[in-house]
N, C-alpha and C positions, 0 to 999 in steps of 0.2 A: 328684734333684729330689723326691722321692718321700718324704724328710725333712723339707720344709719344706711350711707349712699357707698359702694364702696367699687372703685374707678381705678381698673390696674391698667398698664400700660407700658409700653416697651421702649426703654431710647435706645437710640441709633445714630451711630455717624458711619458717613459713607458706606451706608447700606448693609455695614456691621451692627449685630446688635453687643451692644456697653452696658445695659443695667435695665432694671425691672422698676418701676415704681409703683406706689399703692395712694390713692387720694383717698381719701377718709372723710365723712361729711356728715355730722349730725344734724339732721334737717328742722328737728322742734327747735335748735338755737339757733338764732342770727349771729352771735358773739363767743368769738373762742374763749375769751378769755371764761364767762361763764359756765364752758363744759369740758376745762381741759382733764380736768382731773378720769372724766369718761372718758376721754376723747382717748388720753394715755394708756387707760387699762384696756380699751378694748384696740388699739393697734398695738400695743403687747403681747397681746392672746391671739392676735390675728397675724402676725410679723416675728414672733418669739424673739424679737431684740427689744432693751430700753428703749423708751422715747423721753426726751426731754422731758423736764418738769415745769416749764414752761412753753408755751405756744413760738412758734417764731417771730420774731420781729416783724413782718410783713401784717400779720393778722392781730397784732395788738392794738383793740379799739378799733377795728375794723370791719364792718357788717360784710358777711359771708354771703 
């Protein structure tokens, strides 16, 4: 547990709150693409929805 960074936080517009979010961060990888498959199972178990089977577009090939 103690590898993963995990960053919740709240959006808001006009000083309504709209939505929850959860940032996920495995800090022994630099590269998504090498730990998604962890990366998936543990914000499933942490968020009880699917996550993609792929990382997003933004972090493809892209140090973290």
């Amino acid at each position: 547990m103690a590898d993963f960074w995990i960053r919740p936080g709240i959006v808001t517009c006009a000083g309504s709150n709209r939505s929850v979010t959860v940032e996920i961060e495995y800090a022994p990888s630099y590269f998504a693409d090498d730990c998604w498959p962890l990366m998936m199972e543990f914000g499933r178990d942490i968020t009880g929805r699917q996550i993609d089977s792929k990382p997003p577009l933004v972090m493809e090939g892209k140090l973290l």
